[in-house]
VOGU-3710 file (C-alpha; in Angstrom, 3 decimals, decimal comma):
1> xxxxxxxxxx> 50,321/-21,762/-7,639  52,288/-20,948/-4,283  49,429/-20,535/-2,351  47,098/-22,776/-0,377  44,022/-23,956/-2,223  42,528/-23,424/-5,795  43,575/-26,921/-6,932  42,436/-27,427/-10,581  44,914/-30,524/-11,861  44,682/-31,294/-15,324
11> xxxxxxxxxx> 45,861/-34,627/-16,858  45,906/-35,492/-20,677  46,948/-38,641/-21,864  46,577/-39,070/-25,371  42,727/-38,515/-26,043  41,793/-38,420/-22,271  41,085/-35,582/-19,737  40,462/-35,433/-16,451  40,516/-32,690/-13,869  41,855/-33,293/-10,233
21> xxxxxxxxxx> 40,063/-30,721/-7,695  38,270/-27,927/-8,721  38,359/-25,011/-6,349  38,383/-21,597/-5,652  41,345/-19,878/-5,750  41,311/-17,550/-2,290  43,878/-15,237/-3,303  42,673/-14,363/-6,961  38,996/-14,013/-5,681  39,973/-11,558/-2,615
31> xxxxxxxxxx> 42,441/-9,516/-5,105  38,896/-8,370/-7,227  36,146/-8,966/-5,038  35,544/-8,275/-1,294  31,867/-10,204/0,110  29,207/-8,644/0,006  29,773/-5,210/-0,668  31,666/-6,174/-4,103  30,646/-9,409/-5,338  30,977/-11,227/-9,074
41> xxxxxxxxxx> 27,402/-10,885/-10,899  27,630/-13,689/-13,264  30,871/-16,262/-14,205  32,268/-13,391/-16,689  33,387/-11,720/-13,522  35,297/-14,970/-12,561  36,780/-15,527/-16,374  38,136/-11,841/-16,751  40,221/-12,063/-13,891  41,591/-15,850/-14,289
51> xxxxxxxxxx> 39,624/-16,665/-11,472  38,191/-19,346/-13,521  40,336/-20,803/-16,207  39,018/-19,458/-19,602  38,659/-22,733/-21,560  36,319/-23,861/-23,675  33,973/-27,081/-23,371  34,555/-26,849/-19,502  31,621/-24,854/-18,402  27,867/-25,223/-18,173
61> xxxxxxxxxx> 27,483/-21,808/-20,047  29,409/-22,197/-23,246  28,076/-25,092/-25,789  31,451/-26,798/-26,766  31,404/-30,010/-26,802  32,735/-31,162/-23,061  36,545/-30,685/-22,619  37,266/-33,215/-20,135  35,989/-36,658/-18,987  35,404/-35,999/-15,648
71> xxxxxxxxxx> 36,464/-34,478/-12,377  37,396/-35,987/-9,276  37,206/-34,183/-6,025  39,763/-35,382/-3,349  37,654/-33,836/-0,500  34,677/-31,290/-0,137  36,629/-28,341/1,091  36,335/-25,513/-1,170  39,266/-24,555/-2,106  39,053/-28,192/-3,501
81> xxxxxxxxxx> 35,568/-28,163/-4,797  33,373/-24,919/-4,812  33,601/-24,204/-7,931  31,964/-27,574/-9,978  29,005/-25,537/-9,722  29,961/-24,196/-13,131  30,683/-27,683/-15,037  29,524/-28,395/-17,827  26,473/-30,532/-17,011  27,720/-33,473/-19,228
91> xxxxxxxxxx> 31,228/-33,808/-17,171  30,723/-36,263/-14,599  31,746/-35,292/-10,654  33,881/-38,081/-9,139  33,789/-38,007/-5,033  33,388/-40,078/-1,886  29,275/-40,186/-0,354  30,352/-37,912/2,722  32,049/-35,244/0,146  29,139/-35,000/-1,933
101> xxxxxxxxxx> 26,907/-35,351/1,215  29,038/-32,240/2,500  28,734/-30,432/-1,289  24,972/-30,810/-1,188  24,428/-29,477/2,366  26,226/-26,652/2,033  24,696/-25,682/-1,350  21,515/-25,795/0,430  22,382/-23,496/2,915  23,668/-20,928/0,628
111> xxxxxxxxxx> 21,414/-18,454/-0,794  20,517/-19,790/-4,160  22,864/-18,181/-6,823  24,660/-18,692/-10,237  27,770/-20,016/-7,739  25,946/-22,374/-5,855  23,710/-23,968/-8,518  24,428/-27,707/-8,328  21,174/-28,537/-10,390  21,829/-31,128/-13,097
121> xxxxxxxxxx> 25,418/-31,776/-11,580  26,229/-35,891/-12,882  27,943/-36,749/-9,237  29,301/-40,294/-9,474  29,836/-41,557/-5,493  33,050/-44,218/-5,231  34,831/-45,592/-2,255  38,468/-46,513/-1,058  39,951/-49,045/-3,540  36,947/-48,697/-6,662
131> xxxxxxxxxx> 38,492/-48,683/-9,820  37,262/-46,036/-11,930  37,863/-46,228/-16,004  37,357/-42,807/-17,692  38,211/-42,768/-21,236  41,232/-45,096/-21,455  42,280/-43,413/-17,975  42,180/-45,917/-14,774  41,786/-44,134/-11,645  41,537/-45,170/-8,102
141> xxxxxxxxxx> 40,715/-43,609/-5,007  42,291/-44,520/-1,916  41,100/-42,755/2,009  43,178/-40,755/3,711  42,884/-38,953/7,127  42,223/-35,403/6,961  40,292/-32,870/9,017  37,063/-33,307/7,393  35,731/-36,883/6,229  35,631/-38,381/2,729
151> xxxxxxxxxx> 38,867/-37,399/2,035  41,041/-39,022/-1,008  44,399/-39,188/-2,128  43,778/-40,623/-5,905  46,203/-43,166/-7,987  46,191/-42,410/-11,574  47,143/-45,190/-13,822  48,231/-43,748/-17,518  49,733/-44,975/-20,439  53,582/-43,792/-19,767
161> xxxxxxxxxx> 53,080/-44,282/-16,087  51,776/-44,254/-12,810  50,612/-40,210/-11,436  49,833/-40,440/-6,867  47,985/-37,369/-6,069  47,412/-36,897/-2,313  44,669/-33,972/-1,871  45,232/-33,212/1,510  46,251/-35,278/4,451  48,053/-35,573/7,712
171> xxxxxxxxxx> 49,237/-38,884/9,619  48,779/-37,333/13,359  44,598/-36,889/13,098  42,550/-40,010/14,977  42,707/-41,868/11,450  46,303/-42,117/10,889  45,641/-45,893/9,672  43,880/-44,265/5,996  46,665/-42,074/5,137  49,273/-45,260/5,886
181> xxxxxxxxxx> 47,027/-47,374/3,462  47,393/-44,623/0,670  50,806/-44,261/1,401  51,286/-48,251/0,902  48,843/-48,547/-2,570  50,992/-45,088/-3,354  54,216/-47,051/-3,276  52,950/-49,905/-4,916  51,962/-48,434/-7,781  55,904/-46,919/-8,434
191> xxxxxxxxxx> 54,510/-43,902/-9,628  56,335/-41,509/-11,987  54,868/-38,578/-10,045  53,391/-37,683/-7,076  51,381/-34,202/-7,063  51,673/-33,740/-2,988  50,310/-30,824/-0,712  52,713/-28,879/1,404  50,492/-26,661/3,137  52,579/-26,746/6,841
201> xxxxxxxxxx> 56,246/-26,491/4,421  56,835/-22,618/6,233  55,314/-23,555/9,841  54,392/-26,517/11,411  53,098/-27,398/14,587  53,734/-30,872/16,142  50,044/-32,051/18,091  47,743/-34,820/17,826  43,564/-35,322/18,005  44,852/-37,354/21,091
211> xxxxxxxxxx> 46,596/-33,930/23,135  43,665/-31,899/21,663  41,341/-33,806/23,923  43,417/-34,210/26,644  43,957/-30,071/26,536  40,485/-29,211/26,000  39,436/-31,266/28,792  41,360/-29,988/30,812  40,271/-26,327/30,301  37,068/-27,315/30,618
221> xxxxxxxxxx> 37,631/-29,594/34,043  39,102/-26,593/35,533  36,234/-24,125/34,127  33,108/-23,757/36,413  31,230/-21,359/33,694  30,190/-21,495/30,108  32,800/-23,046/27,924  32,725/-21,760/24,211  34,337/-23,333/21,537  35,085/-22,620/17,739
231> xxxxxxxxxx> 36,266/-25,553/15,341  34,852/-26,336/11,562  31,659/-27,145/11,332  32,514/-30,262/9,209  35,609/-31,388/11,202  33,819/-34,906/12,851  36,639/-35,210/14,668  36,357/-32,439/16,306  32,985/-32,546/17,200  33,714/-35,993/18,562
241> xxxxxxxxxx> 36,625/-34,877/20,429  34,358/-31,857/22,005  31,152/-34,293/22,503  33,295/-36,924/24,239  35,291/-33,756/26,368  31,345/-32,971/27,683  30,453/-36,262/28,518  33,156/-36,700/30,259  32,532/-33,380/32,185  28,807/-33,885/33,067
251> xxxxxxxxxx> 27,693/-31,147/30,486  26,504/-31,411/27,183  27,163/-30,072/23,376  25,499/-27,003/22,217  26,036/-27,231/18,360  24,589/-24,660/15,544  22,108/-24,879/13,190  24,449/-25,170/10,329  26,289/-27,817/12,556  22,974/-29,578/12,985
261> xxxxxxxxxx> 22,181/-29,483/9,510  25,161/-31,578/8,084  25,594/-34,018/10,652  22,002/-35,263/10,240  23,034/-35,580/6,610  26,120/-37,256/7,592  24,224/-40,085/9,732  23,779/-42,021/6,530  27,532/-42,317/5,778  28,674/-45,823/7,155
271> xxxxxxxxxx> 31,621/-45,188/9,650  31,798/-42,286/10,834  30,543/-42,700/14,338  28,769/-39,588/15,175  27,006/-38,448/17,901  23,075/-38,642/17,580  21,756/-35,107/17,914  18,991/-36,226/20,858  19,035/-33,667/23,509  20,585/-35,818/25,903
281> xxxxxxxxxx> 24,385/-35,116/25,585  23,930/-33,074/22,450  21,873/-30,222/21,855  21,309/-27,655/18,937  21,575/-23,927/20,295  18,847/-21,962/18,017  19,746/-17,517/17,197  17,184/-15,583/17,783  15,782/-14,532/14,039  11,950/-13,603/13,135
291> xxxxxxxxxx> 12,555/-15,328/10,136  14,283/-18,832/9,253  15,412/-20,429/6,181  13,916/-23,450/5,215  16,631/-25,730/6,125  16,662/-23,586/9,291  13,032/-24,594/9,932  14,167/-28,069/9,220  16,619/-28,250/12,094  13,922/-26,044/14,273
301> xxxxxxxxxx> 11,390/-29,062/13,771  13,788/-32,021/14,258  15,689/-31,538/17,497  15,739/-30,249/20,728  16,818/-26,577/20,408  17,669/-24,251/22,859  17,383/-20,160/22,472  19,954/-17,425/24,393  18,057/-17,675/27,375  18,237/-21,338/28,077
311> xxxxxxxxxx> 22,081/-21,047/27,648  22,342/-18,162/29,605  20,673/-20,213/32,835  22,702/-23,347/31,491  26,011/-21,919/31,388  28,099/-24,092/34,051  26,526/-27,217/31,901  27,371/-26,969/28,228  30,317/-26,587/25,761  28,950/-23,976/23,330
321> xxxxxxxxxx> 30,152/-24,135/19,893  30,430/-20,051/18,625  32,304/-18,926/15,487  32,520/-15,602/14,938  29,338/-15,088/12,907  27,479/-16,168/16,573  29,715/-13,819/18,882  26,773/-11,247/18,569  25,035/-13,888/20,349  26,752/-13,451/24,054
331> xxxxxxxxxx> 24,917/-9,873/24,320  22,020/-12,190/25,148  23,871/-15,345/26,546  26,004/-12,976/28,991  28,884/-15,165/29,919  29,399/-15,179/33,437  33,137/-14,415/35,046  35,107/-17,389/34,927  34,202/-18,148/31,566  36,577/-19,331/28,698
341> xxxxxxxxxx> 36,860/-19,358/24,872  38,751/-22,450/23,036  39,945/-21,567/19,101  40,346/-25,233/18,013  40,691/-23,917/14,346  43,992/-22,991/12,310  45,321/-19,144/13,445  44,993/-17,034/10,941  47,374/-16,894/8,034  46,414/-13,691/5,763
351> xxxxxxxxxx> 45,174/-10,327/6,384  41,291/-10,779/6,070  42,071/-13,363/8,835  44,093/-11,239/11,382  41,223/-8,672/10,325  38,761/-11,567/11,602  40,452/-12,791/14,681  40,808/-9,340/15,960  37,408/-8,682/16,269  37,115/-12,140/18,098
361> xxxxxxxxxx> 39,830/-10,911/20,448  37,499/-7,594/20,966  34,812/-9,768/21,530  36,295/-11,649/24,168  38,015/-8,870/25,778  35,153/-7,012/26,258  33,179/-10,451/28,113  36,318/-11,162/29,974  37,049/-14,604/28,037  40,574/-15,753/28,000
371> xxxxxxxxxx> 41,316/-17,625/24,208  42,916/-20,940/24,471  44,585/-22,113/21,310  44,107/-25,729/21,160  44,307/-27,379/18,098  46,106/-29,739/15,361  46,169/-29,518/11,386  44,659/-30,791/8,593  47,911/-31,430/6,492  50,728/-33,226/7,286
381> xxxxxxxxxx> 54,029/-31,868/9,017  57,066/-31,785/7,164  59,126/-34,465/9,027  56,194/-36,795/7,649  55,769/-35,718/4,407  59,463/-36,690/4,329  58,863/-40,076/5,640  55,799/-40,454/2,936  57,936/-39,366/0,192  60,602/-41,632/1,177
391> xxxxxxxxxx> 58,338/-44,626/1,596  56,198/-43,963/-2,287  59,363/-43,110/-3,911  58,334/-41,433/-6,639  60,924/-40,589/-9,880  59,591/-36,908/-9,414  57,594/-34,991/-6,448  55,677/-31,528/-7,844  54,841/-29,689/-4,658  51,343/-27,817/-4,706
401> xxxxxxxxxx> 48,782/-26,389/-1,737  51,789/-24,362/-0,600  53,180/-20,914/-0,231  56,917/-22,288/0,003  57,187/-24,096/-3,547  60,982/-23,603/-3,748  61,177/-24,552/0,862  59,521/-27,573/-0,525  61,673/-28,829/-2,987  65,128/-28,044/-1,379
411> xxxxxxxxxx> 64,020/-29,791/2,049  62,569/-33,281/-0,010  65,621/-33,094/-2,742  67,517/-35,801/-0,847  64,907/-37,926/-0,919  63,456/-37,387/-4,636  63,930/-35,076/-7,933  61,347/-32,000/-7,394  59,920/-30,017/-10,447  58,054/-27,058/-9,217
421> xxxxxx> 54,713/-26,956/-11,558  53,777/-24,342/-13,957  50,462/-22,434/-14,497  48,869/-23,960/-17,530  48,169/-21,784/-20,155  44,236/-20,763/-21,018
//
């Protein structure tokens, strides 16, 4: 409720239950616990605060019979999904194969813990236009564009009516064609309700995947040094956008380990086009650690990797991908003058992210490396959420993924009736 993230959508229609999302709630988690000096110990620190929601049946640690029928996760971001870890192990998981590909790959890379225990986790892998019956319930998933892949808006077919849920999604990414299709099944079904994001309601920025790569290739044509980039490590469009920027330029990729990781795991989902990780236009850049995890040791044995010092002597030849976890990393590289930095990731919105992004801007002051913003968003604008509202015409529009609930509804109340939703009661 008026923030972004923590999705948990529950709909009951007459003995049936089924959950929407199930995510992590940002705001609630940073108001108790700060990582990793003051961290939760075991799901009662999640349940006294209301970061989970206290109910019975739903969790894999009480023994009530299950509460709901299943859950159905739009995409794998976590403010959508991190928190099915704690499902009761008889609820099935709905989600596309690259979201659960995602779920899985990060799990692995996590330190094992009572958070990011999938273990036993029923995960039931649909795509665009499946129709799934749950209990009396008819649901079906529809693609939509979004800046990670296996994304899903979801149609919900009950007995007093049609409920359109969107998850998140944007019409100006490089698969603006998914989100139209949604929007069209969306309309079709003349849905009582649509549940629909408004994550860019209080500031929106109007850009493309088309002028990202047409910026960042520019930078980079007019850069002689190392280039350094920052984007999502999940965002395939991005990492096309950056992979296509370098071939274009004569260098090549330098992705992480974590990059590496997923991508490899991502090969198996039919069209998504990647990049093959082979060394000749895409490379994995390996941090200097005596010891590696063992999906670290994976990626180590698998492709060609290159250390600090092969950068450093490589540096007018490859776009190196650096988040801030990796900035300790140019003591080693030492970027040479001339160098640049491009932030192809969302600025920061709260205060632990102005605390992050200044020490980036520390960082790069102190190398000499000018920031270039270049990027475009995840969720859709507000002059097309109007159009998509106007084209599914819904009989009522409950705005959610949003800090500006109330900016919401007066700006769509030409165009449909808007009930702002209420916190459920546990």
């Amino acid at each position: 409720m008026n923030e972004v993230g923590g999705n948990k959508i529950l709909i009951e229609d007459q003995d049936s239950r089924i959950m929407l999302d199930f995510g992590v709630s940002y705001s609630e988690r940073r108001r108790y616990y700060i990582e990793p000096w003051l961290s939760p110990k075991d799901e009662r620190g999640l349940l006294e605060f209301g970061i989970l929601p206290d109910l019975k049946g739903l969790y894999r640690f009480d023994e009530a019979a299950p509460l709901i029928d299943g859950v159905f996760i739009s995409h794998s971001h976590a403010d959508h999904a991190s928190v099915i870890s704690f499902l009761n192990r008889a609820i099935p998981v709905y989600c596309g194969v690259a979201a659960q590909t995602i779920i899985e790959g990060q799990a692995e890379m996590r330190p094992r813990s009572f958070e990011t225990d999938l273990s036993g986790l029923r995960f039931q892998a649909f795509k665009t236009g499946d129709t799934l019956r749950v209990n009396g319930l008819e649901v079906k998933p529809i693609h939509v564009d979004h800046s990670v892949p296996g994304a899903y808006g979801f149609i919900v077919y009950a007995s007093e009516g049609t409920v359109v849920y969107t998850g998140d999604f944007r019409v100006h990414g490089s698969k603006s064609n998914l989100t139209w299709e949604f929007v069209e099944k969306a309309g079709e079904s003349k849905p009582m309700a649509l549940i629909c994001e408004g994550t860019n309601m209080g500031e929106a920025y109007l850009s493309s995947e088309r002028e990202v790569k047409s910026k960042v290739e520019e930078v980079v044509r007019k850069t002689d040094k190392l280039v350094l980039a920052d984007f999502s490590y999940a965002d395939v469009d991005r990492l096309r956008t950056f992979h296509e920027v370098a071939v274009d330029t004569g260098r090549k990729l330098a992705i992480s380990m974590r990059q590496a990781f997923i991508f490899e795991k991502l090969q198996q989902c039919p069209g998504l086009a990647l990049p093959k990780v082979d060394g000749e236009t895409v490379v994995v850049y390996r941090k200097g650690k005596k010891r590696y995890y063992r999906w670290e040791e994976a990626v180590l044995n698998r492709f060609d990797v290159k250390d600090s010092d092969e950068i450093r002597r490589l540096q007018e030849r490859v776009i190196l991908v650096c988040s801030l976890p990796d900035l300790k990393e140019l003591i080693e590289i030492q970027p040479q003058p001339g160098s640049v930095f491009i932030h192809s990731a969302s600025e920061p919105v709260d205060e632990e992210g102005l605390i992050e992004f200044e020490k980036l801007t520390s960082w790069l002051d102190h190398f000499g490396l000018p920031l270039y913003q270049i990027h475009c968003s995840g969720h859709i604008t507000p002059i097309e959420l109007k159009e998509v509202i106007s084209r599914i015409k819904p009989k009522k529009v409950y705005p959610i993924h949003t800090e500006h609930p109330a900016q919401f509804a007066r700006y769509i109340s030409g165009y449909a009736e808007v009930e702002l939703p209420k916190l459920a009661p546990t």
